[in-house]
C-alpha positions as CSV (number, residue, x, y, z in Angstrom):
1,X,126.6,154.7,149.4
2,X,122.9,155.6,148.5
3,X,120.2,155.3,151.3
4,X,116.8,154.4,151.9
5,X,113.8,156.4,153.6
6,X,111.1,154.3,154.2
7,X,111.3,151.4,152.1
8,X,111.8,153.4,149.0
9,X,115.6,153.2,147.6
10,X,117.5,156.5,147.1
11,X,120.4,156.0,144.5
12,X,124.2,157.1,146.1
13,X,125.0,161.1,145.6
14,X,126.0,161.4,142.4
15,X,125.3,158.3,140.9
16,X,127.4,154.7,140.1
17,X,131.0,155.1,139.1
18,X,131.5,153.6,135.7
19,X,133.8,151.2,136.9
20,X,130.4,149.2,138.4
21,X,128.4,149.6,134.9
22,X,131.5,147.7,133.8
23,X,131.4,145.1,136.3
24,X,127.8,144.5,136.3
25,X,128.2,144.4,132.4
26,X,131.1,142.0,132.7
27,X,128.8,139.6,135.4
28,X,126.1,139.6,133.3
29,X,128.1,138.8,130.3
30,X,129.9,135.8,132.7
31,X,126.9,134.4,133.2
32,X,125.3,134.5,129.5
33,X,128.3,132.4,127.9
34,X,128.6,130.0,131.3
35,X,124.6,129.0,130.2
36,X,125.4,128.7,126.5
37,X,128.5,126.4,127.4
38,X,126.2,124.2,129.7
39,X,122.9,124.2,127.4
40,X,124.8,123.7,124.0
41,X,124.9,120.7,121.9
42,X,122.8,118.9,124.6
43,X,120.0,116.9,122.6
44,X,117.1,114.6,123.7
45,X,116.3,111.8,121.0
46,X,113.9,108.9,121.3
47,X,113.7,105.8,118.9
48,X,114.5,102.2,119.6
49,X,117.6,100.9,120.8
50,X,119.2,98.2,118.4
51,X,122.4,96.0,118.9
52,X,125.1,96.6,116.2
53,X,128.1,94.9,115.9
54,X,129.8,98.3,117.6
55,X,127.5,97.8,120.4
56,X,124.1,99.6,120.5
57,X,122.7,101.9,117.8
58,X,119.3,104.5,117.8
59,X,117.5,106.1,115.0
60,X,116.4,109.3,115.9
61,X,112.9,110.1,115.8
62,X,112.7,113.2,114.9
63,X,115.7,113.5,111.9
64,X,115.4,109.9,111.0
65,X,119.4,109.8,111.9
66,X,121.2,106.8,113.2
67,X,123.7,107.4,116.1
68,X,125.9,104.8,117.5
69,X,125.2,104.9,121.2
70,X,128.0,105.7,123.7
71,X,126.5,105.5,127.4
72,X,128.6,105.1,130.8
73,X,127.7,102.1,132.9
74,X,125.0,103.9,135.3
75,X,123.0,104.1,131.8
76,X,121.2,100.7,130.9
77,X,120.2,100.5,127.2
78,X,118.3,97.1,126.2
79,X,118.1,96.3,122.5
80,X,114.3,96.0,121.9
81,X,113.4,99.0,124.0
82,X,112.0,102.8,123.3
83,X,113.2,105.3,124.9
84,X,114.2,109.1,125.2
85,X,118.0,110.1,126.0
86,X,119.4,112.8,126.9
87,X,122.7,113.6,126.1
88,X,125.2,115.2,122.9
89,X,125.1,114.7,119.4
90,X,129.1,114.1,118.4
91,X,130.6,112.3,115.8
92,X,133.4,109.5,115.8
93,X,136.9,109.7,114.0
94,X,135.1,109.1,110.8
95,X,132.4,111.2,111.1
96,X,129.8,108.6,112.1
97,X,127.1,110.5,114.0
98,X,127.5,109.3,117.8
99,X,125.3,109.9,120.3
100,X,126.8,110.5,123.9
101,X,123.8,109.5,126.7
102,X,123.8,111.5,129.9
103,X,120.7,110.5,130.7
104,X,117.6,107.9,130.5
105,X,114.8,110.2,130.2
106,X,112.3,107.9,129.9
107,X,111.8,104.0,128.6
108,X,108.4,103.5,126.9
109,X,108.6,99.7,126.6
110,X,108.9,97.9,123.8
111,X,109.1,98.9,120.4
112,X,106.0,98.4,118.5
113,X,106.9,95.8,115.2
């Protein structure tokens, strides 16, 4: 293994096998498509939340898109209200865009009429 005199580093005699370029390679790699899994597809939209007769609805802000809303009981969504969610963009068995919520970023009140 390589050595150190005084604080500086000394790389090992004769340098890194290529069997640990690999590895590091391979890590590094690892760790690149483990953050693109995470970070994909994962959307923030803000809009009002209306009823629909599916349950509640959003138009997007920012692509004028309507998402049907699908959010898990720790996520309250009043009809009425603005907000920002975060969550991912999907679409249903017809290809209706649906909106998965995650998260509540923010709730800016009501919606302005």
């Amino acid at each position: 293994m390589g050595g150190s005199t005084g604080g500086v580093y000394t790389a090992p005699k004769g340098g890194y096998s290529s069997s640990t370029g690999i590895a590091i390679g391979a890590g590094a790699a690892a760790g690149a498509g483990l953050a693109y899994l995470a970070l994909r597809n994962h959307a923030t939209m803000m809009g009002c939340v209306e009823a629909s007769s599916d349950g509640r609805k959003l138009m997007n802000e920012k692509d004028q898109k309507t998402y049907a809303l699908i959010a898990s009981n720790d996520v309250v969504l009043a009809p009425g209200e603005r907000v920002a969610l975060k969550g991912k963009k999907t679409k249903d068995d017809s290809g209706k865009p649906t909106f998965e919520v995650h998260k509540l970023v923010k709730d800016y009140g009501s919606c302005k009429q």
